[in-house]
Chimera marker file (.cmm) of the C-alpha trace (Angstrom):
<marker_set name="trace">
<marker id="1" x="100.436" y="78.492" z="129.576" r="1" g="1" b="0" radius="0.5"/>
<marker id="2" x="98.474" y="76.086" z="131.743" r="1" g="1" b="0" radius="0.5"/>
<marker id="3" x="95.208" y="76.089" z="131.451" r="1" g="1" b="0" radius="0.5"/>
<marker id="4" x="94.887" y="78.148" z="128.953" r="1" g="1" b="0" radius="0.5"/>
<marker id="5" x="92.873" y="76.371" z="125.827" r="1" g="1" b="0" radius="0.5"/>
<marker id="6" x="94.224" y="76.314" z="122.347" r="1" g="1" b="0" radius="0.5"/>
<marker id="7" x="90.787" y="78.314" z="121.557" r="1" g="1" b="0" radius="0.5"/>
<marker id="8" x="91.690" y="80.630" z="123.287" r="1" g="1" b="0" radius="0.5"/>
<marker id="9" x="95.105" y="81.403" z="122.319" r="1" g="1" b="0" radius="0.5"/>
<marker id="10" x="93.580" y="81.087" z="119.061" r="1" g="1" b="0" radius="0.5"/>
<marker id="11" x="91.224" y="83.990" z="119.521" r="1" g="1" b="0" radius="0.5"/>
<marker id="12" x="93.897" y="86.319" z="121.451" r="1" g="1" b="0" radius="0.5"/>
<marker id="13" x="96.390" y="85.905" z="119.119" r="1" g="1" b="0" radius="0.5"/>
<marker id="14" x="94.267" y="86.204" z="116.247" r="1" g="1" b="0" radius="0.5"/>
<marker id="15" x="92.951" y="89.824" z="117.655" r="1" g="1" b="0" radius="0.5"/>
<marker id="16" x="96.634" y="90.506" z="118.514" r="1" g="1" b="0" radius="0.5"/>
<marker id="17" x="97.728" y="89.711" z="115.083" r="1" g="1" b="0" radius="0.5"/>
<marker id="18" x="95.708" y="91.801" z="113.478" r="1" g="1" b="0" radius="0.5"/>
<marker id="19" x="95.833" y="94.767" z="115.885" r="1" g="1" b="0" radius="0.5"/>
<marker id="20" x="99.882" y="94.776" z="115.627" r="1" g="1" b="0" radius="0.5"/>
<marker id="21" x="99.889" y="93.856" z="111.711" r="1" g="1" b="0" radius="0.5"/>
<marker id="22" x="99.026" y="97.646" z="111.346" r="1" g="1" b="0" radius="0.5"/>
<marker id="23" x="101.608" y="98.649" z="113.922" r="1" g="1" b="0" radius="0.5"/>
<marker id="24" x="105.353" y="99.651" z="113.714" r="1" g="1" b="0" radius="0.5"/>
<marker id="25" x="105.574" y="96.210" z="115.816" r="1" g="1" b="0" radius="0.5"/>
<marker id="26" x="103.914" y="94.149" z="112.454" r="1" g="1" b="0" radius="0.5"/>
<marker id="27" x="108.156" y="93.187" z="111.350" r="1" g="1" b="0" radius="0.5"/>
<marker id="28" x="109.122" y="92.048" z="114.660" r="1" g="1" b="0" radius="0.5"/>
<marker id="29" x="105.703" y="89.881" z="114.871" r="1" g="1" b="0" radius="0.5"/>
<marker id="30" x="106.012" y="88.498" z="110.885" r="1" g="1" b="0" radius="0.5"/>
<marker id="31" x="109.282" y="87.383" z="112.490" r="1" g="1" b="0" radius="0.5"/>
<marker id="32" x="107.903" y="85.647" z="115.375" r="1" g="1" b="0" radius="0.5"/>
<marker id="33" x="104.832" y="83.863" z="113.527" r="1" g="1" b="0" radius="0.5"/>
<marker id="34" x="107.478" y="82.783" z="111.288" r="1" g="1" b="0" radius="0.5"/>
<marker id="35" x="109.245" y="81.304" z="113.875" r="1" g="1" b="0" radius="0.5"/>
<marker id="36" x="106.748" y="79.504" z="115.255" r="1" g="1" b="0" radius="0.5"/>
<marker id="37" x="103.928" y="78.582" z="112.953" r="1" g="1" b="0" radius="0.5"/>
<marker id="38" x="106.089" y="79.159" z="109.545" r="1" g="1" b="0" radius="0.5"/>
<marker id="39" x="106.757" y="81.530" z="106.760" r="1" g="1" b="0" radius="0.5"/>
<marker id="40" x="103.290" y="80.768" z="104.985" r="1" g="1" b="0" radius="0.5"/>
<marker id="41" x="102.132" y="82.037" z="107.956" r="1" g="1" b="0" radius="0.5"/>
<marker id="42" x="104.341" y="84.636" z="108.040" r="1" g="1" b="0" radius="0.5"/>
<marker id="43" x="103.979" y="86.180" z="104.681" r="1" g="1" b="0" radius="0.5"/>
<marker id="44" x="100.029" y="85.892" z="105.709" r="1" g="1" b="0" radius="0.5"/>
<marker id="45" x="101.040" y="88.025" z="108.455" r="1" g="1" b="0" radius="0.5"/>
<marker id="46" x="102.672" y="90.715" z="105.431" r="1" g="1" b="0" radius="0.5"/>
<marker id="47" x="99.149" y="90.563" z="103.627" r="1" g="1" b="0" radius="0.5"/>
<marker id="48" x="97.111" y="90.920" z="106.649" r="1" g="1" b="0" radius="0.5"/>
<marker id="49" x="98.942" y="94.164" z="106.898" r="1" g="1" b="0" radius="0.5"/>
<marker id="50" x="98.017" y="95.200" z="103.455" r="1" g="1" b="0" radius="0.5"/>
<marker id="51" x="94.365" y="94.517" z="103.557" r="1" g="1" b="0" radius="0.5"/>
<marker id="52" x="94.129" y="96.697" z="106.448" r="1" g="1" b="0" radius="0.5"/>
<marker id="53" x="95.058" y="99.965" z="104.746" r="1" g="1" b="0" radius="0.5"/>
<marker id="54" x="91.281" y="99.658" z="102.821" r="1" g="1" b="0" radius="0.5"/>
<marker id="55" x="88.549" y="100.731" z="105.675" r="1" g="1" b="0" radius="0.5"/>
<marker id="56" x="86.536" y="98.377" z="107.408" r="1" g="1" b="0" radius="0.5"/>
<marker id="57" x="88.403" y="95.057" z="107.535" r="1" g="1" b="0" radius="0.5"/>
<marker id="58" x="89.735" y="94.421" z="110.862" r="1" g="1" b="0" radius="0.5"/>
<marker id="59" x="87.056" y="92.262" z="111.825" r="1" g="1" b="0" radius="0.5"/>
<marker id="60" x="86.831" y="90.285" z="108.463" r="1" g="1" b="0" radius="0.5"/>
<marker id="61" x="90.937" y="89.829" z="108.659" r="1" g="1" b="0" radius="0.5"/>
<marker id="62" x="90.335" y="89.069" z="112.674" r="1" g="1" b="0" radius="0.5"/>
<marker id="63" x="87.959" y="86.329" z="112.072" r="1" g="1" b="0" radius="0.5"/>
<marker id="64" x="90.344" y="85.141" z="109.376" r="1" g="1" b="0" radius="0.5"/>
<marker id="65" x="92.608" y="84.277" z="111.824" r="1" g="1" b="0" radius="0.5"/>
<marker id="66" x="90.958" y="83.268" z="114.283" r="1" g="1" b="0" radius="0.5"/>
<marker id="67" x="89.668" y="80.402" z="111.916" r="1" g="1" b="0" radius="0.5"/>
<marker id="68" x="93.520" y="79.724" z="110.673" r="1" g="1" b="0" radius="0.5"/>
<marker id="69" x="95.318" y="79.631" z="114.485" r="1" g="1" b="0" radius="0.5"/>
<marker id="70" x="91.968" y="77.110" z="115.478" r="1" g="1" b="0" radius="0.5"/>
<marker id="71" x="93.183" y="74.956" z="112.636" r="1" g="1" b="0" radius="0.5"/>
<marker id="72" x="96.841" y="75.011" z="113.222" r="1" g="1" b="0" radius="0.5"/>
<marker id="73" x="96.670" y="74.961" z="116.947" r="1" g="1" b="0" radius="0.5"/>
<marker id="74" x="94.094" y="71.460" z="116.316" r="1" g="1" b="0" radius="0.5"/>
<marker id="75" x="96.684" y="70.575" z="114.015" r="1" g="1" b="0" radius="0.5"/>
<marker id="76" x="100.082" y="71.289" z="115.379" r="1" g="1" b="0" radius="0.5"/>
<marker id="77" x="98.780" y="71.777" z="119.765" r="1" g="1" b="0" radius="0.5"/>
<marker id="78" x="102.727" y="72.272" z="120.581" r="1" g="1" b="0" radius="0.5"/>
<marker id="79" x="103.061" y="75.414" z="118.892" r="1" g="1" b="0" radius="0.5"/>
<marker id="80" x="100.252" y="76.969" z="120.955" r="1" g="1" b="0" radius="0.5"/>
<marker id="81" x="102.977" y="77.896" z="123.742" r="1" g="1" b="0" radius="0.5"/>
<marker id="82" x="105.292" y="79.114" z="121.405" r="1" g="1" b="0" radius="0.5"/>
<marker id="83" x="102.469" y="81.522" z="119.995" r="1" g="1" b="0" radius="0.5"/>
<marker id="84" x="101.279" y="82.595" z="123.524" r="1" g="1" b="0" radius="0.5"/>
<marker id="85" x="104.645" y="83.500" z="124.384" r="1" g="1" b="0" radius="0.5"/>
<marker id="86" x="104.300" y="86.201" z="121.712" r="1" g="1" b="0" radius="0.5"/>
<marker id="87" x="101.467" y="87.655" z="121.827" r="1" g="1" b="0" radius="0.5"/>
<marker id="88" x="101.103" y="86.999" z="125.847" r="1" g="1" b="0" radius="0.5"/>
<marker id="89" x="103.062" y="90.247" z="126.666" r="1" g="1" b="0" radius="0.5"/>
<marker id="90" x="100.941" y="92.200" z="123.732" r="1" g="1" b="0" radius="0.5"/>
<marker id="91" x="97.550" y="91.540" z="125.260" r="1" g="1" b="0" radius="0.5"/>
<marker id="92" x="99.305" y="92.550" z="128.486" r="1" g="1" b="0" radius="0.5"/>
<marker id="93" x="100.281" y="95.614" z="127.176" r="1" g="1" b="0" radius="0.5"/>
<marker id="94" x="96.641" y="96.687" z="125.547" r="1" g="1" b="0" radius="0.5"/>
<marker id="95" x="95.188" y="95.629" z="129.004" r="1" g="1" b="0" radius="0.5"/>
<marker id="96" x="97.329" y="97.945" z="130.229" r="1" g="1" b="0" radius="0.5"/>
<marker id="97" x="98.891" y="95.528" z="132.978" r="1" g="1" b="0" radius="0.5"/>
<link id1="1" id2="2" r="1" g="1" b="0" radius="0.2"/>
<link id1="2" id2="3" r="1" g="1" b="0" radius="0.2"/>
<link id1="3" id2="4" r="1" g="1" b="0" radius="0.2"/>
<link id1="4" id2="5" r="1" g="1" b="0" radius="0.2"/>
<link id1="5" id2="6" r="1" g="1" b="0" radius="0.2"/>
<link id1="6" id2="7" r="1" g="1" b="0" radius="0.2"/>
<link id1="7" id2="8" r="1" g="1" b="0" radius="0.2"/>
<link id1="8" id2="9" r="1" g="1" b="0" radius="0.2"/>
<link id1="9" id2="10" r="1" g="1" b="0" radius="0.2"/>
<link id1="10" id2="11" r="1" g="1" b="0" radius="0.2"/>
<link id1="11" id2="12" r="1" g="1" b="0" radius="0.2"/>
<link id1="12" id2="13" r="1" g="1" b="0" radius="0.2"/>
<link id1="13" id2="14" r="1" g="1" b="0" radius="0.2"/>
<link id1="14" id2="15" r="1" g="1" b="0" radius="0.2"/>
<link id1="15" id2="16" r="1" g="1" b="0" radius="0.2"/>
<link id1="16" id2="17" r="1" g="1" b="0" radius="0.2"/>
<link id1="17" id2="18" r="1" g="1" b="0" radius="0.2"/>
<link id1="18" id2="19" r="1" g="1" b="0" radius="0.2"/>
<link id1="19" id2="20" r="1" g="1" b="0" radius="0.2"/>
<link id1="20" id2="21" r="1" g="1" b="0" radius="0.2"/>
<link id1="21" id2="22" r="1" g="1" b="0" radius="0.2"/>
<link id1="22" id2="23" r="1" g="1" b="0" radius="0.2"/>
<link id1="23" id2="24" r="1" g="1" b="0" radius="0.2"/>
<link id1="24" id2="25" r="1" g="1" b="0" radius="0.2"/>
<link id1="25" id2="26" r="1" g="1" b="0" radius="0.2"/>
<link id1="26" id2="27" r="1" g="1" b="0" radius="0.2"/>
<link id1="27" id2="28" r="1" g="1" b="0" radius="0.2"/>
<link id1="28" id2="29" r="1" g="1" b="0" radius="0.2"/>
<link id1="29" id2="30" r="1" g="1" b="0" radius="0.2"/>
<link id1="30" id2="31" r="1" g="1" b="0" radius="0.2"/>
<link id1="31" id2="32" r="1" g="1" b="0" radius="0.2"/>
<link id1="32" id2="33" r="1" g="1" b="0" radius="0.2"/>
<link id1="33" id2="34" r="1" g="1" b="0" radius="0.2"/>
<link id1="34" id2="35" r="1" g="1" b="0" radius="0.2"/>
<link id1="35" id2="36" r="1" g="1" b="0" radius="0.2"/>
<link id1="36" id2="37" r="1" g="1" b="0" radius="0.2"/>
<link id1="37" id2="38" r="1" g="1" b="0" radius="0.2"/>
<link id1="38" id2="39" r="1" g="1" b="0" radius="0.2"/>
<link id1="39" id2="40" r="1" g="1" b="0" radius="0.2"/>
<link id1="40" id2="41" r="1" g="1" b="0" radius="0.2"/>
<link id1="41" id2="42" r="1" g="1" b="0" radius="0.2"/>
<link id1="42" id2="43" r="1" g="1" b="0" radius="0.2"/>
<link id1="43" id2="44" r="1" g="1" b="0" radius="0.2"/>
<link id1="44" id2="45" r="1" g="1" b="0" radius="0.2"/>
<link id1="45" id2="46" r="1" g="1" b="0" radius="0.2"/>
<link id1="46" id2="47" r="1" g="1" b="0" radius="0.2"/>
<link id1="47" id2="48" r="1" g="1" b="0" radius="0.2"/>
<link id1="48" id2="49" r="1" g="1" b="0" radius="0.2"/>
<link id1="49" id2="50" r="1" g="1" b="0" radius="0.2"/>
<link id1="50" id2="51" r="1" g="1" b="0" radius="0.2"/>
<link id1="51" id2="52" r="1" g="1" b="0" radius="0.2"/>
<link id1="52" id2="53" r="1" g="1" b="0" radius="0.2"/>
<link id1="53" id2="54" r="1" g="1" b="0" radius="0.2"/>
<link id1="54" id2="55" r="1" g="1" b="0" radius="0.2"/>
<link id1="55" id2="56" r="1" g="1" b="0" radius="0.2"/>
<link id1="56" id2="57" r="1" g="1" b="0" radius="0.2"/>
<link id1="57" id2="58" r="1" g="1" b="0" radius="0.2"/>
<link id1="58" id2="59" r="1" g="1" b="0" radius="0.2"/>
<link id1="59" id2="60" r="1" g="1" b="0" radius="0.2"/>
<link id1="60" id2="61" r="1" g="1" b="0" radius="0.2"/>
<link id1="61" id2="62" r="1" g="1" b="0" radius="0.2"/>
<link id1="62" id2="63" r="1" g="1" b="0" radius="0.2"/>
<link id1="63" id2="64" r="1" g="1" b="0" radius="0.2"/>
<link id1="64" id2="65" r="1" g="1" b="0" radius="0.2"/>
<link id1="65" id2="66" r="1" g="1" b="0" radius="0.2"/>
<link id1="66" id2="67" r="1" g="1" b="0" radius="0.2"/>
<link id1="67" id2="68" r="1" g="1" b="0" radius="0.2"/>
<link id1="68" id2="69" r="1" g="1" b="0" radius="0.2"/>
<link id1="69" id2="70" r="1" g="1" b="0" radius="0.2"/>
<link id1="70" id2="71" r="1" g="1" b="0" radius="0.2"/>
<link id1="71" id2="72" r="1" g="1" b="0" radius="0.2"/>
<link id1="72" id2="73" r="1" g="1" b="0" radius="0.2"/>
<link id1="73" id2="74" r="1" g="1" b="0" radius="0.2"/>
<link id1="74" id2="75" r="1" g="1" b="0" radius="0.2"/>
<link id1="75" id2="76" r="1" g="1" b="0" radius="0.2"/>
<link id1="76" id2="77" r="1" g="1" b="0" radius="0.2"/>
<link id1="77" id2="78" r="1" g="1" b="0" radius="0.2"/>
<link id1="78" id2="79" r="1" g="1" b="0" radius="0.2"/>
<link id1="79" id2="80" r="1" g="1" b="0" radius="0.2"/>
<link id1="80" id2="81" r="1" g="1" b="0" radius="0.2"/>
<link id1="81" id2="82" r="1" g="1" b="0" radius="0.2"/>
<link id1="82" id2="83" r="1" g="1" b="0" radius="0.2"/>
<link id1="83" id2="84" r="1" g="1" b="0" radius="0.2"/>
<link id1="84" id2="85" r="1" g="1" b="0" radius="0.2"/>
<link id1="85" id2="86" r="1" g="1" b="0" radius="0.2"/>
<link id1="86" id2="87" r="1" g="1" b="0" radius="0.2"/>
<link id1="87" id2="88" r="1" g="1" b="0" radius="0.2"/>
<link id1="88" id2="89" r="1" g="1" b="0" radius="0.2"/>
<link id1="89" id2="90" r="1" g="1" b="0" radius="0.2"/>
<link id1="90" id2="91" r="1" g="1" b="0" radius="0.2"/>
<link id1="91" id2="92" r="1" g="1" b="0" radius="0.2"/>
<link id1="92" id2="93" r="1" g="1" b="0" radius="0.2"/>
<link id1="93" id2="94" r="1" g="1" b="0" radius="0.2"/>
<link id1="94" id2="95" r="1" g="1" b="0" radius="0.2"/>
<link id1="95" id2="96" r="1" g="1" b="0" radius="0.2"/>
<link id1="96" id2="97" r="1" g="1" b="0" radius="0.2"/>
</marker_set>
């Protein structure tokens, strides 16, 4: 996790969260965010996953995120490594490496 900035987890795992929330992996990843950030966070997770079955709100819900891990990860920077460790193999995966 070097030199990677808490922005930028921010922004992957915000995209990641979102993009898996729709997913079969969205229980495994409520899990996870519990784990490290918390079940508030978690049952955000859970309603993330509900918004997206209306049309058109990935980006609104992405953004959403994005904004909430910036604040947490300005709040609470030792959790950023926990996070990246989760979604790290997921962006891996949709880079296809």
């Amino acid at each position: 996790m070097a030199g990677v900035s808490p922005q930028r987890v921010a922004f992957d795992a915000a995209r990641v969260l979102v993009s898996a929330a729709g997913s079969d992996l969205c229980w495994w990843l409520c899990g996870e965010v519990g784990r490290c950030l918390g079940t508030a966070y978690e049952a955000r997770l859970l309603e993330t996953r509900l918004r997206l079955q209306e049309d058109d709100v990935y980006y609104k819900e992405a953004g959403c995120w994005r904004a909430i891990l910036d604040d947490v990860l300005t709040d609470r920077p030792d959790v950023a490594e926990c996070l990246y460790r989760v979604v790290g193999p997921l962006l891996e995966a949709s880079a296809g490496g």
